[in-house]
N, C-alpha and C positions, 0 to 999 in steps of 0.2 A: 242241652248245651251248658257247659257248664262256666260259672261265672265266680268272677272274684269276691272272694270271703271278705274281705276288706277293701277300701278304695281309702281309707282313710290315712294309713299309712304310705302312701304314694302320691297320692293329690287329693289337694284339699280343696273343696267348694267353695269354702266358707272364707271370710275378708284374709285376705292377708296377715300372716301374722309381722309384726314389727322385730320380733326376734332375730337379727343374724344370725342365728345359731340354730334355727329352725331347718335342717338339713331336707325333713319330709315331704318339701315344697318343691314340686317339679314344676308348678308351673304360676305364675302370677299375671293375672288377667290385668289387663289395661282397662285404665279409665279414659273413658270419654275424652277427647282434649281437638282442639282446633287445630288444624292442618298450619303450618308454619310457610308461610308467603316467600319465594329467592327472590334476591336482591338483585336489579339490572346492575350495580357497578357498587364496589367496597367506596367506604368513607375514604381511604387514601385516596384513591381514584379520585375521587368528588375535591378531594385539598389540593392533587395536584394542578388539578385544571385550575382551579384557582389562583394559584401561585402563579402558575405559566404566566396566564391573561396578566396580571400582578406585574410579574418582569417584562411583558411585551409591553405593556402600557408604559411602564417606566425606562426602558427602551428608547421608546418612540418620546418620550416626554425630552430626553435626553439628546435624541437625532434631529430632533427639530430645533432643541437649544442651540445645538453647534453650530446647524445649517442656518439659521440666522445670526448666530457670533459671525460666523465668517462670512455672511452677506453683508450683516456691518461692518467689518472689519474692511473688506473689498470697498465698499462705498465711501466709506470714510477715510481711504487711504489717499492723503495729501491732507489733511486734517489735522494739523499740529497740537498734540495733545499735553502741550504746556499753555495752552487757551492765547498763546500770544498772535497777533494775527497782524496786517501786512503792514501798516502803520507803527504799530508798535515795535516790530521788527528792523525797520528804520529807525528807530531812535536807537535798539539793544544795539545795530550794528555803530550806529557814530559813538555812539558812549563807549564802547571797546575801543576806536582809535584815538579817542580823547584820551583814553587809561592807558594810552601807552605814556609814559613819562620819560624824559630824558635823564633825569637826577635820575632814578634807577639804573635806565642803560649805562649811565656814566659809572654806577657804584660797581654795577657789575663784571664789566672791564677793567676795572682798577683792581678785584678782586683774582680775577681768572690772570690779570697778568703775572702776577704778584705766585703764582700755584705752578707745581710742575705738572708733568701728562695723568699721572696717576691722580692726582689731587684733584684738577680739575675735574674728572670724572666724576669724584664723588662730589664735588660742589654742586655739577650740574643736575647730580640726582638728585643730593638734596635740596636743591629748591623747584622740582619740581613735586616733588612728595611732599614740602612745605604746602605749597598750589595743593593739593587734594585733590590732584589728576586722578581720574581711575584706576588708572595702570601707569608701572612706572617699571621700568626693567634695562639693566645693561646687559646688554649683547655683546658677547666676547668671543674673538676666533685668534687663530693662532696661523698666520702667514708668512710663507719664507719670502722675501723681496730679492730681487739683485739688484745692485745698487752700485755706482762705479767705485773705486777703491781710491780712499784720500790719501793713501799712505803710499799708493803707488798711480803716479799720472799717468795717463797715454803715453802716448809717441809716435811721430808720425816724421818716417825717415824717404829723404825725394833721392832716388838713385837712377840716375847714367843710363846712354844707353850698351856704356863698356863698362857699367856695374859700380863706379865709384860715389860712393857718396857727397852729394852736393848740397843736399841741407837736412838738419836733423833739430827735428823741433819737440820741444817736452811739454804737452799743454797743459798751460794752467788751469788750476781748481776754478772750478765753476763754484756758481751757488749750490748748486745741487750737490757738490763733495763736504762741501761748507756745512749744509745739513747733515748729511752723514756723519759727519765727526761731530755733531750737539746730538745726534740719534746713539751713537755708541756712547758719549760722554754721560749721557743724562741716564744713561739707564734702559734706556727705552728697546733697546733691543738685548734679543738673547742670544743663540748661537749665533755667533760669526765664523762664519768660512770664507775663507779667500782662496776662490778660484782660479786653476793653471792660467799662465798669459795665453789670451785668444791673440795668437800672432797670424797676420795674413799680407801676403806681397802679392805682386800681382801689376801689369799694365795701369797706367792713370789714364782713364777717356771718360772727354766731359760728354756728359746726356742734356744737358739744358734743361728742365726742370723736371726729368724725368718721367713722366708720361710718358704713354704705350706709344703714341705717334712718334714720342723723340727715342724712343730706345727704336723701332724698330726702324727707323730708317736709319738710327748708327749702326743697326747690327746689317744692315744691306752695304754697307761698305768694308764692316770688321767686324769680325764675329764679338760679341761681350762676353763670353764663356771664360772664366776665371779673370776677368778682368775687373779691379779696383773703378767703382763709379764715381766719378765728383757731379755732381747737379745742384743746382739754384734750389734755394726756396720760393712755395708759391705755386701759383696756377690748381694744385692740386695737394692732396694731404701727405704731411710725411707718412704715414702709416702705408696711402696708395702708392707712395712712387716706393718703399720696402717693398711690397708685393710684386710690383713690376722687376724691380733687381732682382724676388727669388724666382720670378718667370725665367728671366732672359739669363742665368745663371752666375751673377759675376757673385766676385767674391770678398765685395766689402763697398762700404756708400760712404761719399764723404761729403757732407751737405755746408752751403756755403749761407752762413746766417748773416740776413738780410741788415742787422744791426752794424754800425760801425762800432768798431770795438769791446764788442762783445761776444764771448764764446760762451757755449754749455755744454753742458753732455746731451747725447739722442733723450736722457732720461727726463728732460726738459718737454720734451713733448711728447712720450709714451707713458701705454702704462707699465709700471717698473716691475709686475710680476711677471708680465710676458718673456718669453725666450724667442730668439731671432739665428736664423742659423750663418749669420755674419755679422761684423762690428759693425753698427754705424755712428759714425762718427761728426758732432758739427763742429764748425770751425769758423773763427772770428772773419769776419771780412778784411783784415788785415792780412792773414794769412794765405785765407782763401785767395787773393791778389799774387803774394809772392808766389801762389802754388804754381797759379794761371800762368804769372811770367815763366815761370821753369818750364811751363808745356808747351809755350810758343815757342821760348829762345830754342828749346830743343828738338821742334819740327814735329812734337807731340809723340817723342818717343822718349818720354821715360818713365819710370815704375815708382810708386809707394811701396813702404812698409808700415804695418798699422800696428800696434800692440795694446791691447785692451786689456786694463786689469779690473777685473771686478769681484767684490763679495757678496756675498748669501749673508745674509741677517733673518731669521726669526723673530717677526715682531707680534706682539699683543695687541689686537686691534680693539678697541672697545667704544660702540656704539650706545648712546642714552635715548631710550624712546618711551616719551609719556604720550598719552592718552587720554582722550574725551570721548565715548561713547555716543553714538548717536540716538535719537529718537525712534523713528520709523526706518531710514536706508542704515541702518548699523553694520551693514554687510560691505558696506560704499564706504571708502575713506579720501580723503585728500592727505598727503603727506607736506610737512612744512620741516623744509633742513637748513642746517647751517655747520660749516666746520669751524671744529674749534681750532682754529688757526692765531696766528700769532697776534694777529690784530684785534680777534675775540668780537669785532663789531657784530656781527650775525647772530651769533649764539647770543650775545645781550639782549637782543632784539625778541628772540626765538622766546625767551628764558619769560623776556614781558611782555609777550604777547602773547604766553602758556597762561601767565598770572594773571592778566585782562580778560578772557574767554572766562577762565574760572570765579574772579572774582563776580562775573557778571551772570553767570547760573548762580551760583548761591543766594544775589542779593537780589535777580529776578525773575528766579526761576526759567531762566530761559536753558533751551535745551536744543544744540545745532539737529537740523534737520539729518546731517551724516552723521560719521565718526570721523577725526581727523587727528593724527600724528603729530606730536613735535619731534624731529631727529636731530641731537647733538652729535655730529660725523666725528669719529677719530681722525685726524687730520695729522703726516708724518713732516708737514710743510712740502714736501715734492710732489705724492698723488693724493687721488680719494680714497686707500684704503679705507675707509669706514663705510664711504659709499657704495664702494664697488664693494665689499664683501656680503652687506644687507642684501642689497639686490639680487648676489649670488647665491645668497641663502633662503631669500622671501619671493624667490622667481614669480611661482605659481599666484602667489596670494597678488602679487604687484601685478601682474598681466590681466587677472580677474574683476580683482576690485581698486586698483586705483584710480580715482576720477582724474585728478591731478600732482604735480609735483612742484610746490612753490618754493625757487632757491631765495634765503637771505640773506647769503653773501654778498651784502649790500657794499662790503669794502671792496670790490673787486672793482677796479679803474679802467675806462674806457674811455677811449678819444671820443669826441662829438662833440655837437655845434649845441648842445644844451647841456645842462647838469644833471638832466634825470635823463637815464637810459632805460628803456621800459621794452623788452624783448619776449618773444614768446611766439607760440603758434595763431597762426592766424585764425582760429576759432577764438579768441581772446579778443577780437578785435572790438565787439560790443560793448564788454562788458569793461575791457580798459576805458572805452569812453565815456563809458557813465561814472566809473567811479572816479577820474579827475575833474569831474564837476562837482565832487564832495570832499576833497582835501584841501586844506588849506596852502595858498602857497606860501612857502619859507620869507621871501623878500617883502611881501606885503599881505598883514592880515586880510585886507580887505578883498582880496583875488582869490579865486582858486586856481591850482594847476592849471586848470581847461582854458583858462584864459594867458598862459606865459610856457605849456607847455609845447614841443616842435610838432605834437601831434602822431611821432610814429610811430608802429610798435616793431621793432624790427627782430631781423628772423636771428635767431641765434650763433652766433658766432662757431662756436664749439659742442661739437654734439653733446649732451648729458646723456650720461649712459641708458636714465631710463625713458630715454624717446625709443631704447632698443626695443621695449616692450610695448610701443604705440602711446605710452602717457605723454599729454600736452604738458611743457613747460613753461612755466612764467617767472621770467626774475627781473627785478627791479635793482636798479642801481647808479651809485652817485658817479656820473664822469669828470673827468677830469680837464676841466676845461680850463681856458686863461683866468677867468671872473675868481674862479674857485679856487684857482690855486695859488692867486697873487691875496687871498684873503688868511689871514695866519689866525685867526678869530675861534677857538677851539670850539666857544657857541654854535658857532655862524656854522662852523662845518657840522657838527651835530644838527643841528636845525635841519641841515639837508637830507642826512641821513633816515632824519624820524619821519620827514615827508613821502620819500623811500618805501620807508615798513611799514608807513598811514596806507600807501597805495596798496602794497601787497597785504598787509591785515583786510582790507574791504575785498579785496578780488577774493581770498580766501574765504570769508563770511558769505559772499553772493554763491560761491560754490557751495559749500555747507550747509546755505539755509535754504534755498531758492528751489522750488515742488521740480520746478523742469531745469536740467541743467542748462547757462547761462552761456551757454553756443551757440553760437548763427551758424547754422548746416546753412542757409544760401549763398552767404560771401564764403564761408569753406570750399563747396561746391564748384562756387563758381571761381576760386583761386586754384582749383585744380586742372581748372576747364581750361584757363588761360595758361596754367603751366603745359601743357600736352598739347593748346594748338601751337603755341611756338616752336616746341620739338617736334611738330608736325611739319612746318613751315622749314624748319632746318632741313629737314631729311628730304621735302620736294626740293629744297635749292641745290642739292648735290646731289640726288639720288633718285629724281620722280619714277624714271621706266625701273629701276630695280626694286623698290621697296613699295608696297601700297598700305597706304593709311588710312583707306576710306573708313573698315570697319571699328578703328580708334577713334576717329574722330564721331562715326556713330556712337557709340559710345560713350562718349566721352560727352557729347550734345544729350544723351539720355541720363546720365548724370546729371548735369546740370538739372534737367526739366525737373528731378526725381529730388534734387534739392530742397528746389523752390515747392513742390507738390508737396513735397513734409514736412514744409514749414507751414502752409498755408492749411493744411488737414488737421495741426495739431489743434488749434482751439476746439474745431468742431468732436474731434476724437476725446476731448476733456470736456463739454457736454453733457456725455453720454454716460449712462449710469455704469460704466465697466469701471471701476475705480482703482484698477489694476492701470490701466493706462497708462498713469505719468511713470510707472516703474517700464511698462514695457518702452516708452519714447526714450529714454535715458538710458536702458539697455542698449537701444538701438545705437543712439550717440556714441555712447564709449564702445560698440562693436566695430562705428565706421573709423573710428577715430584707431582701433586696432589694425583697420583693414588698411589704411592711407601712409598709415605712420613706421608699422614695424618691420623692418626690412631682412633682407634674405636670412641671415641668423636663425631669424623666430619662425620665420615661414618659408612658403614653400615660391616664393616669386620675389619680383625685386619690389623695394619701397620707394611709390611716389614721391614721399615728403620726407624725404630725407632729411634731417636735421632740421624739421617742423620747417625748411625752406624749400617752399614749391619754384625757386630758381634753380635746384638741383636738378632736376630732373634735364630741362634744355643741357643744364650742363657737361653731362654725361654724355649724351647726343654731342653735343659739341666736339666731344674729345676724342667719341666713337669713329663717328665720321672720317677724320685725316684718316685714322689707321684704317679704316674698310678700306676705304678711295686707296690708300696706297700698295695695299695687300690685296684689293680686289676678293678683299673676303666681308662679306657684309650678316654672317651669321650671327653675330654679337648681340648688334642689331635685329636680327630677325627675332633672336630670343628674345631679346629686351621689350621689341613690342606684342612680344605673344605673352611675356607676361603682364606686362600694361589691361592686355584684354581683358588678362583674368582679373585681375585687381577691377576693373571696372566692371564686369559683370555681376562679382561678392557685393561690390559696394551699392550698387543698381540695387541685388536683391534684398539687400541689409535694411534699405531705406524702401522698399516698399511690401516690407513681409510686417509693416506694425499692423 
């Protein structure tokens, strides 16, 4: 067998040579070396888990921070975090009514009178941004009015029943044309259009105060269709008996004003942006007499002519609303207005009682528990353009969060048997009477109010527009009684005034500072209970076998009890470590106060409390009744109390869902 001549040249036995270049090396033997151990998991691997654990731990360090922030947060909620506490809060509140100063209001009126519309605007902003209110802002809209025309009267022509004319009368300017010509003269308005004459003839038949009862039993003898209505003032609202004339179809109202010797326009008692699709016209009681003798002498056959001239004005509305943020309810406001009106008393008031709140956070830290509003109203001298536009623009946020609405139109004049007229809803009832055991009274340092005051608070005269939205109203103000008006003492009357805004400054502070809002749900409750059994009682006395009232009056007995039950729960409910509580009890409050107060408009039923006055309710009934009984149609009624039901069954569950 033959074998290789060389091995030398092909592979080498001998060490390794180090040469790279050594090409003759097929093969290089291994050294000895240790087996190399696999790794169960890479170094990344090993860091990430690290890290993970690392982020979960600080995670968790994080989740548990928060969940005890907001478990103290919960617990501590009603815990005034300007350290001021219930004692001390009594002194911050009489130290604000002390700071209100008369020699201010006084400077302040002498100023704004002294200013036209635009000027005063800016006064009133400037001295609220002087004050270091939070917020300070003018609200500006831009609204057409109608408004009667100064430069062309009415006229109101009595004609025959063989068409000759027998009297032709041109009515005098009212106050309200009087304004009109200082609203064009000053500036104050921009486009003017004057509108074709609304001329309208037509039969004259009197309605008597025109109520549904008294139109329908004139129309069961003569139809009202295109017929000229003359009616009384009273009984019921001009607004209601317009509604009733665009029912029964006539074609013009001529209202007899209860004043002797005094006329106005309809524009006297509406609001002046609405449109009506006929003239109405009032008329002095002078007049209104001679009309009456022309409807008897002529067997009640003769016709009017009405002719109404009016113009369209564009005016600039501009609203001033400063600001003080609250502490913990900042969501929750009270509003405080006043128009700037000719007299300027309100807004003086408004102006030093911005400057009193504020001066008394800066110098001791005090901080109201809400947020609450100053609002300087545009005011045209004839409506509330400034108010009515806010409201038309701030619906939502007022329906939600306003707790209240405190007017300071303290110059507004009212008959009565005392000088302070103190009006509002009757959930105020508590809290008016504790705070006139803290004002001083005007006649004698040594008294308070509580001791010379009549004691009432009565129900509101004239709806404020934002009861539309269920807000309680409360206004304070000086009437006009003999004492007062035989006193010509410029002091003497301011002194009564600032007693006044003393009242209203403290009912505003109890609302703003106080954990639970400062309502009696039981005398609410139970002023409800008594408004709805009397209209119970009405409807057995003319109508028992037709109408059953068991399930209202159940009802209405489970309100009550649901009252008293949620007044008596809440101490114990505050207790208890839910510290959420006093916000859920005060939701509650201002829900029922939504459910009682705000009427068909806003909702889907009629309103209880109509003009915060639970005498409305019988009265509506009252009025119902004649016309069922004579119409033999009693479904008016039948609606009226199937929505009462429902109103009491929301307000039942309102007050026992805390």
């Amino acid at each position: 067998m033959a074998s290789a001549s060389s091995f030398t040249k092909y592979r080498s036995w001998s060490t390794v040579s180090d040469d790279p270049n050594d090409v003759g090396r097929i093969y290089t033997p291994e050294t000895p070396a240790q087996k190399k151990l696999k790794r169960t998991f890479s170094t990344w691997a090993f860091s990430l888990i690290i890290l993970s654990l690392s982020v979960m731990f600080l995670v968790g360090l994080m989740v548990g921070y928060f969940l005890k922030e907001s478990h103290e947060d919960e617990s501590s909620f009603g815990k005034r975090r300007d350290k001021i506490d219930t004692h001390m809060l009594h002194s911050v509140h009489e130290n604000i009514m002390y700071f209100i100063s008369n020699d201010n209001v006084r400077k302040i009126s002498r100023d704004l009178k002294l200013l036209k519309d635009v000027r005063q605007t800016e006064y009133v902003k400037k001295e609220l941004q002087t004050y270091g209110l939070d917020r300070v802002e003018v609200q500006e809209y831009d609204v057409v009015v109608t408004y009667p025309d100064p430069d062309r009267p009415n006229q109101l022509v009595v004609i025959n029943s063989s068409g000759r004319v027998v009297k032709n009368v041109t009515l005098s300017k009212s106050k309200v044309t009087n304004k009109v010509e200082e609203i064009i003269e000053d500036g104050r308005g921009g486009d003017v259009t004057r509108l074709s004459p609304n001329e309208v003839e037509g039969e004259l038949v009197y309605g008597d105060y025109g109520r549904s009862i008294d139109l329908v039993r004139k129309n069961r003898s003569m139809s009202l269709q295109g017929k000229v209505l003359m009616i009384r003032q009273g009984e019921v609202s001009i607004k209601e008996k317009i509604r009733n004339g665009i029912t029964f179809g006539v074609r013009g109202i001529l209202i007899q004003n209860a004043e002797k010797e005094k006329m106005s326009d309809i524009t006297d008692c509406l609001d002046t942006s609405q449109q009506y699709p006929f003239p109405v016209q009032m008329l002095s009681r002078n007049i209104s007499e001679q009309l009456l003798m022309y409807y008897s002498t002529h067997n009640r056959n003769i016709s009017v002519r009405l002719v109404s001239n009016y113009i369209q004005i564009t005016q600039s509305v501009k609203n001033v609303v400063g600001s003080i943020t609250g502490d913990l309810e900042r969501d929750r406001f009270i509003l405080i207005g006043a128009s700037r009106s000719h007299l300027q008393v309100g807004t003086s008031y408004l102006l030093e009682l911005a400057r009193s709140f504020k001066d008394m956070q800066r110098g001791n830290g005090w901080t109201p528990w809400r947020s609450v509003k100053f609002c300087s109203w545009d005011h045209d001298g004839i409506s509330d353009l400034g108010f009515s536009q806010y409201l038309k623009m701030q619906t939502m946020s007022t329906q939600s969060s306003a707790v209240a609405y405190i007017d300071l139109d303290l110059g507004q004049i009212n008959n009565g048997s005392h000088w302070l007229h103190l009006a509002g809803s009757s959930m105020f009832s508590d809290l008016v009477t504790s705070v006139v055991k803290e004002v001083p009274d005007p006649n004698n340092d040594n008294l308070v109010l509580e001791n010379t005051w009549d004691g009432l608070l009565h129900s509101m005269k004239t709806e404020t527009r934002i009861q539309q939205f269920g807000v309680p109203v409360f206004h304070a103000s000086v009437s006009q009684t003999n004492n007062l008006t035989q006193t010509s003492d410029d002091d003497h009357h301011h002194m009564y005034s600032l007693a006044a805004a003393r009242v209203a400054s403290l009912v505003t502070l109890r609302l703003l500072d106080e954990e639970l809002l400062p309502f009696n749900i039981t005398f609410f409750t139970s002023k409800v209970y008594n408004a709805i059994i009397r209209t119970v009682m009405l409807i057995k006395e003319s109508s028992s076998k037709l109408l059953s009232t068991d399930i209202i009056v159940e009802k209405v007995t489970e309100l009550k009890n649901a009252g008293k039950t949620f007044t008596e729960y809440i101490p114990q409910l505050l207790k208890s470590k839910d510290g959420l509580a006093v916000r859920r009890i005060n939701d509650a409050i201002m829900k029922l106060q939504r459910i009682l107060l705000m009427p068909n408009k806003y909702r889907s039923h009629y309103s209880i409390l109509k003009e915060s006055n639970t005498e409305e309710l019988p009265s509506s009934i009252k009025n119902l009744l004649p016309l069922a009984t004579v119409t033999n149609d009693y479904s008016q009624i039948q609606c009226l109390l199937k929505s009462i039901g429902l109103i009491l069954h929301e307000a039942i569950f309102c007050l026992q869902s805390i």
